[in-house]
C-alpha positions in Angstrom: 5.2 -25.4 -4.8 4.7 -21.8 -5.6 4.6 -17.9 -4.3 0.6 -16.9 -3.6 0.9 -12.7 -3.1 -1.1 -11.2 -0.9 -1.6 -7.4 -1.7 -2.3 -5.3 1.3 -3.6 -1.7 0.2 -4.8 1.3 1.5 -5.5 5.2 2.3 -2.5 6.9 3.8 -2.7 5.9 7.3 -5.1 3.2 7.5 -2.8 0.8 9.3 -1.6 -1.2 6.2 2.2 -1.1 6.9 1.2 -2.1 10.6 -0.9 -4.8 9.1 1.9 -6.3 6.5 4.6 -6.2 8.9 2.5 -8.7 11.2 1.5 -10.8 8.8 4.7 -11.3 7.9 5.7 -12.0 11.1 3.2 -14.6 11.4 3.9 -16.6 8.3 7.3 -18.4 8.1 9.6 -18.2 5.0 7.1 -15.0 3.8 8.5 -11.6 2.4 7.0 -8.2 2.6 7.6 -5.4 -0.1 6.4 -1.8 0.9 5.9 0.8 -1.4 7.1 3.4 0.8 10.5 2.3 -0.1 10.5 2.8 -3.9 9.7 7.2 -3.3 12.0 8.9 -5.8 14.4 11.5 -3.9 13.4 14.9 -3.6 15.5 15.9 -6.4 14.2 13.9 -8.9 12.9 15.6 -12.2 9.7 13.7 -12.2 8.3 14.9 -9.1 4.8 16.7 -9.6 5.3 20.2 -7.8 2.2 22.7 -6.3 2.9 26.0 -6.8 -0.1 26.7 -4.3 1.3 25.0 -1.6 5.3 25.2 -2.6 5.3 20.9 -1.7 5.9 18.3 -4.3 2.9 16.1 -4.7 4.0 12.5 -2.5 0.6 11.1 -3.7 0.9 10.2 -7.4 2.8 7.4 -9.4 5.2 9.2 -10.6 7.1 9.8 -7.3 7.4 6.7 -6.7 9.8 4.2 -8.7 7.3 1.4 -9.4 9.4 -0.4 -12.3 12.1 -1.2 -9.8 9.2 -2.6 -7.6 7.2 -4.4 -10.1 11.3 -5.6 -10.6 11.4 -6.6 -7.3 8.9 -8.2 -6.8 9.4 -10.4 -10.3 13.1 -11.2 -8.8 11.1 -12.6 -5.0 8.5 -14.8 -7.5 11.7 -16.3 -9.2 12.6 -18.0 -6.4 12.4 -21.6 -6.7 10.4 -23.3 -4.2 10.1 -26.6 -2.4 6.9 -25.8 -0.1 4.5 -22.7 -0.4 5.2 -19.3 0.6 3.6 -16.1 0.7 4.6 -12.7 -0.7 2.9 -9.5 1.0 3.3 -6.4 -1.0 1.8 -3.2 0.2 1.0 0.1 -0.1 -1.0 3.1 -0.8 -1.6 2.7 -4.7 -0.1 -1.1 -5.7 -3.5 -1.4 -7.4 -3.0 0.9 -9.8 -0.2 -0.6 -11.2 -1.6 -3.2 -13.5 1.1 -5.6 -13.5 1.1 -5.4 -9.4 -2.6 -5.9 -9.3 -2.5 -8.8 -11.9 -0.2 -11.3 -9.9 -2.0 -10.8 -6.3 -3.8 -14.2 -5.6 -5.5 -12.1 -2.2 -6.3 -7.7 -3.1 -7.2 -5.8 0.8 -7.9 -2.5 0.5 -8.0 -0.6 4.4 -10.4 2.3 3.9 -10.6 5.2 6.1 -13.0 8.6 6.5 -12.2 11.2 6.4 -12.0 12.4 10.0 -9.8 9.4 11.5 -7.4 9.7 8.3 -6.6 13.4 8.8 -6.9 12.9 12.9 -3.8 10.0 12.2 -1.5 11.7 9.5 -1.6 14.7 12.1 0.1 12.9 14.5 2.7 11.2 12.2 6.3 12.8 11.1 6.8 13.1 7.5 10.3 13.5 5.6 9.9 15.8 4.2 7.0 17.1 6.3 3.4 17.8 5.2 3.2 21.8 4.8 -0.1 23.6 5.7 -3.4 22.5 3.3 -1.5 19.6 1.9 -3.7 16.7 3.4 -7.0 19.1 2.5 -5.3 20.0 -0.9 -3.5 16.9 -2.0 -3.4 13.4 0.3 -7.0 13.2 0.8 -8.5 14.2 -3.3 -5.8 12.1 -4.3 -6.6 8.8 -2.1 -10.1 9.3 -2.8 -9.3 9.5 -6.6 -7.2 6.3 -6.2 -10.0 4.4 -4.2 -12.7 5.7 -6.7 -10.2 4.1 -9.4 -10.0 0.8 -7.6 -13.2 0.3 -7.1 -13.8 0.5 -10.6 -11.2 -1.0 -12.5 -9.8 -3.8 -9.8 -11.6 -7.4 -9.5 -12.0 -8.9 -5.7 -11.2 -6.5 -3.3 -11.7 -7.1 -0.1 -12.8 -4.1 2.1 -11.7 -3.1 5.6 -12.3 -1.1 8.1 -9.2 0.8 8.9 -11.0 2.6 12.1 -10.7 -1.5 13.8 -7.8 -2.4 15.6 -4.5 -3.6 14.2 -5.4 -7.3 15.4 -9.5 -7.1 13.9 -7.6 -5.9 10.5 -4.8 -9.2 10.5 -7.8 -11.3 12.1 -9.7 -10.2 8.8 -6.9 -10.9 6.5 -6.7 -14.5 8.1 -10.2 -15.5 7.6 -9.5 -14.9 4.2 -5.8 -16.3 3.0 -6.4 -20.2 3.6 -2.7 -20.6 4.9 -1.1 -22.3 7.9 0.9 -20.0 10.4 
């Protein structure tokens, strides 16, 4: 049998973590990669700083090590198998990276307006924290820029509604990813 990777992407805020962590719940034997956990330190050289805003620019590739998690996620599809399993990976720009986008069997993408997305980062703790103007300046040109991308370069998305409950979004995923629980 074999890995099939479910990739699980999104704005900033959309519920995509919340989603991924269920789903792995769900499904036996699966494994869950986040991007969140591949952000550079704060002293790394190949951060992206704003003068404007005196913030370094979370938003972009390049804070985030991505050949550690394309290595990652090579070393979980290496695994040899005796029945089928399921690999989610998410985050907020996995498309982008070509060789991430390549090996997902199932591509989500959790959209968000503009409104709700600002409404929810305001209420979540950052480290380090969002300064003043950043979402305005930085999270939300960039996600739009990121989405705009997707929707351009990436075959079969699936769209969904980040502003629907936690359980709508999973119950979305499942009608889609022909898997027993």
């Amino acid at each position: 049998m074999c890995w099939k990777v479910v990739g699980i992407c999104g704005i900033t805020n959309s519920g995509k973590t919340s989603v991924a962590k269920a789903l792995q719940k769900k499904f036996k034997h699966s494994v869950l990669i986040k991007q969140d956990d591949y952000f550079l330190p704060v002293e790394d050289p190949r951060h992206v700083w704003i003068p404007e805003i005196g913030h370094i620019n979370w938003e972009l590739l390049t804070s985030l090590d991505m050949d550690k998690m394309v290595l990652d996620i090579n070393n979980v599809l290496k695994i040899e198998l005796s029945e089928l399993r399921l690999l989610f990976i998410e985050g907020f720009t996995i498309f982008d990276v070509q060789r991430i986008s390549d090996i997902c069997d199932y591509k989500f993408y959790i959209d968000l307006d503009y409104d709700m997305c600002k409404a929810r980062r305001l209420t979540r703790t950052y480290d380090p924290p969002d300064v003043e103007g950043y979402f305005d300046k930085v999270v939300w040109p960039e996600a739009v820029k990121s989405r705009d991308k997707l929707k351009t370069n990436v075959k079969n998305v699936i769209f969904l509604n980040g502003s629907l409950s936690i359980e709508s979004l999973i119950n979305s995923v499942l009608d889609y990813i022909p898997f027993k629980q």
